[in-house]
C-alpha positions in Angstrom: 81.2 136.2 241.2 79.3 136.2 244.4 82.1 135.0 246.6 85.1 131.8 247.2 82.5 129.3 246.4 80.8 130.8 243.7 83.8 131.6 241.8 85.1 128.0 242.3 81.5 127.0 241.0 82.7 129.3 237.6 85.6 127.7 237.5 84.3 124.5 237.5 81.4 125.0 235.7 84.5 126.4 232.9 86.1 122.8 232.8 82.8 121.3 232.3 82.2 123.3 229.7 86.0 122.6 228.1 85.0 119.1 228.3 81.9 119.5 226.7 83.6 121.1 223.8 86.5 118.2 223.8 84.1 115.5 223.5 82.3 116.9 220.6 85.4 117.1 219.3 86.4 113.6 219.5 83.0 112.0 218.6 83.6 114.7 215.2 86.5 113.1 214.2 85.9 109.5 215.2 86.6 108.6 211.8 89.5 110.8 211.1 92.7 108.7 210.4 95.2 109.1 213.0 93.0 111.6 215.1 93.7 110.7 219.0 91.2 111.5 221.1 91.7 114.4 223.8 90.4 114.7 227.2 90.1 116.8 230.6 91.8 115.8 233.9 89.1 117.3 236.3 91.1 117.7 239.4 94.6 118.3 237.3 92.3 121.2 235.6 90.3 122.5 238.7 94.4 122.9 240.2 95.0 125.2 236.9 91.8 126.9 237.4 92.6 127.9 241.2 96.2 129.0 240.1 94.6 131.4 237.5 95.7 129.1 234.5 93.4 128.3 231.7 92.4 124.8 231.7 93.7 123.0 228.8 93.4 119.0 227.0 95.2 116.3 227.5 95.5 113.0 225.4 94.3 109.7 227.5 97.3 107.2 227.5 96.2 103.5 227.0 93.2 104.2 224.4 93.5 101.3 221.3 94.2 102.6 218.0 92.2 101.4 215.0 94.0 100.3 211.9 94.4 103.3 210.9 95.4 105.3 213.7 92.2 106.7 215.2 91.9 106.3 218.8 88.1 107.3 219.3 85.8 104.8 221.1 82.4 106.3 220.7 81.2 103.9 223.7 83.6 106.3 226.5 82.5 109.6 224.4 79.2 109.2 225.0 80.0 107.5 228.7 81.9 111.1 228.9 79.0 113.0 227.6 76.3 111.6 230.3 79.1 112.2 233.0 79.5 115.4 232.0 75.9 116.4 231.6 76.2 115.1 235.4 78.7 117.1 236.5 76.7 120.4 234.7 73.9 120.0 236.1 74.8 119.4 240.0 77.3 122.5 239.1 74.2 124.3 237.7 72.2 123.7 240.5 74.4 124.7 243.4 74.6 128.1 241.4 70.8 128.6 241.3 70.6 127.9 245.0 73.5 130.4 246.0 72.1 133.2 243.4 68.3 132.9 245.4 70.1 132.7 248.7 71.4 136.3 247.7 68.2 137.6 245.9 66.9 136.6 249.2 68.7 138.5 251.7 68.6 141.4 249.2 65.1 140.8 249.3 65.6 140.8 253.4 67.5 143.8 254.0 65.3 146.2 251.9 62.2 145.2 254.3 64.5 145.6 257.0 
């Protein structure tokens, strides 16, 4: 990547992206006896991501289980999904800004 904030950017953007795929997962299987739902710990992850470690799921104490077993509550999935799409976008757009900040002094130096 482009440099220290870009590649923290990545690795963020890669958590995002983890959780993306962990909620789909969840809402999937909301119906799925005895599924329990799985989840991201952002700043736990973003730790792991600096260190080199691939960022990985964790199950969320405290959720109620249905009768039988399932622990999905479609309300904080979606809640999930919107702060996720959040999180993606801000990420997104701090990438686009730092990409044309290059492009531009590219741009710069060859009319130098």
């Amino acid at each position: 990547m482009l440099d220290k904030v870009g590649a923290g950017l990545e690795r963020y953007m890669d958590v995002v992206a983890l959780r993306q795929r962990t909620v789909a997962s969840n809402i999937a299987n909301a119906e799925t006896p005895s599924y329990h739902t799985r989840d991201v710990d952002f700043a736990s992850e973003m730790r792991s991501a600096i260190d080199g470690r691939p960022p990985e799921t964790v199950e969320p104490a405290g959720l109620p289980e249905k009768t039988d077993g399932n622990n999905v509550s479609l309300d904080r999935e979606m809640r999930l999904l919107s702060e996720n799409a959040i999180r993606f976008q801000i990420a997104s757009s701090l990438l686009k800004t730092q990409i044309r900040e290059v492009k531009l002094a590219i741009q710069e130096g060859k009319n130098a």
